[in-house]
C-alpha positions as CSV (number, residue, x, y, z in Angstrom):
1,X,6.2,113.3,61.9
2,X,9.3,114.8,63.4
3,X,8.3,112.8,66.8
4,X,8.1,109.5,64.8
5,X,11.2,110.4,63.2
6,X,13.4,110.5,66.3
7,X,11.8,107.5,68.0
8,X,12.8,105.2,64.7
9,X,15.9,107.0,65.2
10,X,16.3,105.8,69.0
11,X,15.6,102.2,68.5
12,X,17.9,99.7,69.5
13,X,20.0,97.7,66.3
14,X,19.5,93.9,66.2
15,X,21.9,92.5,64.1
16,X,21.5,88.7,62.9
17,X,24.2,86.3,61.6
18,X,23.8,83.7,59.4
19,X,26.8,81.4,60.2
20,X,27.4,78.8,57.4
21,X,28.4,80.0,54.1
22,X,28.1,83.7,55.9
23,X,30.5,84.3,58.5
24,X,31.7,80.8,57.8
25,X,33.7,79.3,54.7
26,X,31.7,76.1,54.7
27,X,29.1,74.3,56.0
28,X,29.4,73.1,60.6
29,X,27.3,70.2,59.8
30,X,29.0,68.9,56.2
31,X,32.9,69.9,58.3
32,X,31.7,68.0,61.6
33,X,30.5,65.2,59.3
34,X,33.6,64.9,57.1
35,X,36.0,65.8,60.7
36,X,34.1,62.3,62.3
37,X,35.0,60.2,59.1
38,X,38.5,61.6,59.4
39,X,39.4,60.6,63.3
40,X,37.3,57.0,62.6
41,X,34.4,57.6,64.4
42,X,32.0,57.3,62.2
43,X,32.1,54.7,58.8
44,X,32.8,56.6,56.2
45,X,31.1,54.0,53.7
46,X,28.1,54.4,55.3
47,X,27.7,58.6,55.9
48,X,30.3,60.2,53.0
49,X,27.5,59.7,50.0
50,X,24.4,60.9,52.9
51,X,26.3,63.8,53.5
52,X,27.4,65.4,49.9
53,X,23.2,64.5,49.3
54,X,22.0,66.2,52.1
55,X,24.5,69.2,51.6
56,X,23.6,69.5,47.7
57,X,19.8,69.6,48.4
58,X,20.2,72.2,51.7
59,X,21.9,73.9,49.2
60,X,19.2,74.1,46.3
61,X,16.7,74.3,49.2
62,X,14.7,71.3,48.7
63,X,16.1,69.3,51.5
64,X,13.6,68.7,54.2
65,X,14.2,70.4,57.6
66,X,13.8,67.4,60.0
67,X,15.8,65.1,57.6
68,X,18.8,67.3,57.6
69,X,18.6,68.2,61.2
70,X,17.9,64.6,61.9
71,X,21.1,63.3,60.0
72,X,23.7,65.5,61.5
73,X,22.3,66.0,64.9
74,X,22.2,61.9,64.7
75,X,26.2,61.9,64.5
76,X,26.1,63.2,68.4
77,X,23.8,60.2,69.5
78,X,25.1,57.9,72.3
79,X,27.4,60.5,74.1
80,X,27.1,62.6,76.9
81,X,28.5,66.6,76.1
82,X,31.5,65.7,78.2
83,X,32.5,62.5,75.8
84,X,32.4,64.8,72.9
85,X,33.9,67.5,74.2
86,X,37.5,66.8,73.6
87,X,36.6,66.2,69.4
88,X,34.3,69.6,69.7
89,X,37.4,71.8,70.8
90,X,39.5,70.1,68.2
91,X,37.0,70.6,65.8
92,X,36.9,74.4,66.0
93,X,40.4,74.5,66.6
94,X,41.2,73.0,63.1
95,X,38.0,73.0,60.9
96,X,36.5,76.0,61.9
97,X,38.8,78.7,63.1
98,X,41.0,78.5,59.7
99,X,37.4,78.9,57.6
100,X,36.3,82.2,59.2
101,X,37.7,85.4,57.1
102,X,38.8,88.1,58.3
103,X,36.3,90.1,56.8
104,X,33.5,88.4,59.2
105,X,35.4,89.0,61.8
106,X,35.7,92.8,61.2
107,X,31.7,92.7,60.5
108,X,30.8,91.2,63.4
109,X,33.1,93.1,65.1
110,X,31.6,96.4,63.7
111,X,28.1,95.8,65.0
112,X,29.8,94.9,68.2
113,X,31.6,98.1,68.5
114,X,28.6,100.1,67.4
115,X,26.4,98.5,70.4
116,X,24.1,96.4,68.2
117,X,22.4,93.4,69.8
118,X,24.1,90.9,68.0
119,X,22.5,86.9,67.1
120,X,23.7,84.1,65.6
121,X,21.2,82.5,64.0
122,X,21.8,78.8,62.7
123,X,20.2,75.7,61.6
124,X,23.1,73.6,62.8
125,X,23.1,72.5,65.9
126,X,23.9,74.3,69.2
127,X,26.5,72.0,70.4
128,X,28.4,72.6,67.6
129,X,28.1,76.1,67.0
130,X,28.0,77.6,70.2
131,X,32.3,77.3,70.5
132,X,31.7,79.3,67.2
133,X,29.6,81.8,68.5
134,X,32.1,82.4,71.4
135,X,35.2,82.5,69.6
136,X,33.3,85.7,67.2
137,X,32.1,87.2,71.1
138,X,28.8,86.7,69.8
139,X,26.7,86.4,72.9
140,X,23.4,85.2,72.0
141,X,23.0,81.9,70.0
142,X,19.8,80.9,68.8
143,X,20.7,77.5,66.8
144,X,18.5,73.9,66.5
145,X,18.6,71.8,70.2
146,X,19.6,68.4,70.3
147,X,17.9,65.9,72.6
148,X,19.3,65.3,76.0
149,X,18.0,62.0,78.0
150,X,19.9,60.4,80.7
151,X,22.9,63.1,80.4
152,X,23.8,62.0,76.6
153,X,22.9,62.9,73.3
154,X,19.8,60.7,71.8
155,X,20.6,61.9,68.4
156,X,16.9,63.4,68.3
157,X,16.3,67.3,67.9
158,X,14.0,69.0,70.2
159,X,11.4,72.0,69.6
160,X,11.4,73.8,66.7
161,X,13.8,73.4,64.4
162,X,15.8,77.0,63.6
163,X,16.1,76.3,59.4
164,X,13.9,78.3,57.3
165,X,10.3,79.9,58.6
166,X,11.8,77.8,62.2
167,X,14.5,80.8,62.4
168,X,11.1,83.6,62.4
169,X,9.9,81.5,64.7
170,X,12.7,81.2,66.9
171,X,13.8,84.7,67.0
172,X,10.1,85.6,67.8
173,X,10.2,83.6,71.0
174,X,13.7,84.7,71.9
175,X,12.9,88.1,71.7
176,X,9.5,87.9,73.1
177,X,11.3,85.5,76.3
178,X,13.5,88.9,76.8
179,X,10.5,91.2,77.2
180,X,10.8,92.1,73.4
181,X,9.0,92.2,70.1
182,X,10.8,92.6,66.5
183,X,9.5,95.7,65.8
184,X,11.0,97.4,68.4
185,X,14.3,96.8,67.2
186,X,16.0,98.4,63.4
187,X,17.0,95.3,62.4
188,X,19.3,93.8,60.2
189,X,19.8,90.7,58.8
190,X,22.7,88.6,56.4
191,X,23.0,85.1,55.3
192,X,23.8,83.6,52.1
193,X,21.2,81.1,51.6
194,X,17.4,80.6,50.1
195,X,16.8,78.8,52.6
196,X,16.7,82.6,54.9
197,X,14.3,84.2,52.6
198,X,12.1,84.1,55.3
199,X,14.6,85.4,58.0
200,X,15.9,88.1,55.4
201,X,12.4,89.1,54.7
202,X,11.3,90.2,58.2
203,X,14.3,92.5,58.7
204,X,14.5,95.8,58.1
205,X,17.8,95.7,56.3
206,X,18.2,92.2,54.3
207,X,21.9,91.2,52.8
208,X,22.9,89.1,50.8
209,X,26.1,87.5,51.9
210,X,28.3,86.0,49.1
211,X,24.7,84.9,47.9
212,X,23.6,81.3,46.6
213,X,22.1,81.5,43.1
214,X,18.4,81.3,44.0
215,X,19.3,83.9,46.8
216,X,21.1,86.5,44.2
217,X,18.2,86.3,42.2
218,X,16.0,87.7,44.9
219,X,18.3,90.5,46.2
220,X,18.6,91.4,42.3
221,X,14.9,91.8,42.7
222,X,14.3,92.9,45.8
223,X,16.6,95.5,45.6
224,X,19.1,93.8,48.6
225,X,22.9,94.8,49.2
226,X,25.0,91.9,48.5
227,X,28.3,91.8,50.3
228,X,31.0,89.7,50.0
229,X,33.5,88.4,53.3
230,X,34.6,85.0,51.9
231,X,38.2,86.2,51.0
């Protein structure tokens, strides 16, 4: 027993980041949506009313995973990286930046300090998050890819999305593509939304960050710390 004991002891911390409504004040996908209506490039008449549905039912956890990762990855569709890049640095320079307390900073910066392997783990897509991910020296980003044919955007996703029992299944074949399996690790785990459950379920140490209502209610009965960063 006292062998067991110091081999839990010895494992290695994996901590995993939610980033919307988590270490973020807002949504990526609703801010990138609302930042494109802003600078004209997309019509506003035909995406403002699409966006506040498909945020209300992500929200409430009823929206469908390929429909929302099919509406906001669509936005990037018909550009190469490089045409984008320009509004992506803008974007995180005044949309994103500003919306990221400094209590999530200090957090991540905690598990950093303390050696953790640190993840952010997102439904959005990765090339809009991973500017995120470097500006909180977060190395690993394990986020829903966007099609690439011909060097642009097709405004298609591709593999498995990383939203809802897609974010087990993605940090299963991360780890496993390192050499590594979950249980090897004392894990730890934070997001805000329902739509983890399934993430916050499989890690050793679930919390509830600034917690959705249907999320609250299962950390209520589940026992689950529930922090709070948005300040």
């Amino acid at each position: 027993m006292a062998f067991e004991a110091g081999v839990k002891k010895l494992k290695t911390k994996l901590t995993l980041f939610d980033l919307d409504h988590t270490l973020l004040s807002g949504d990526s996908d609703v801010l990138w949506v609302d930042f494109l209506m802003d600078r004209g490039v997309v019509d506003r008449a035909a995406f403002a009313a699409r966006n506040a549905d498909v945020e209300a039912r992500y929200k409430a956890g009823t929206v469908n995973a390929q429909e929302f990762a099919d509406f906001y990855v669509g936005t990037l569709g018909g550009r190469a990286p490089a045409q984008w890049e320009p509004l992506r640095q803008e974007f995180l320079a005044t949309q994103i930046v500003p919306r990221i307390p400094p209590a999530a900073i200090a957090l991540v910066n905690q598990h950093l300090d303390a050696g953790d392997l640190v993840v952010l783990t997102t439904a959005t897509n990765r090339f809009i998050t991973e500017l995120t991910a470097l500006y909180l020296d977060i190395e690993h980003l394990i986020a829903t890819d966007c099609e690439l044919a011909d060097g642009s955007f097709t405004g298609r996703t591709q593999g498995t999305l990383n939203m809802r029992e897609g974010k087990v299944t993605r940090l299963h074949e991360w780890l496993r593509a390192r050499g590594h399996a979950l249980d090897q690790f004392d894990s730890t785990a934070y997001s805000d939304s329902i739509n983890d459950l399934p993430l916050l379920s499989v890690a050793n140490h679930p919390v509830a960050v600034d917690p959705d209502p249907r999320l609250a209610e299962q950390a209520r009965e589940r026992g689950w710390p529930v922090v709070t960063l948005d300040r």
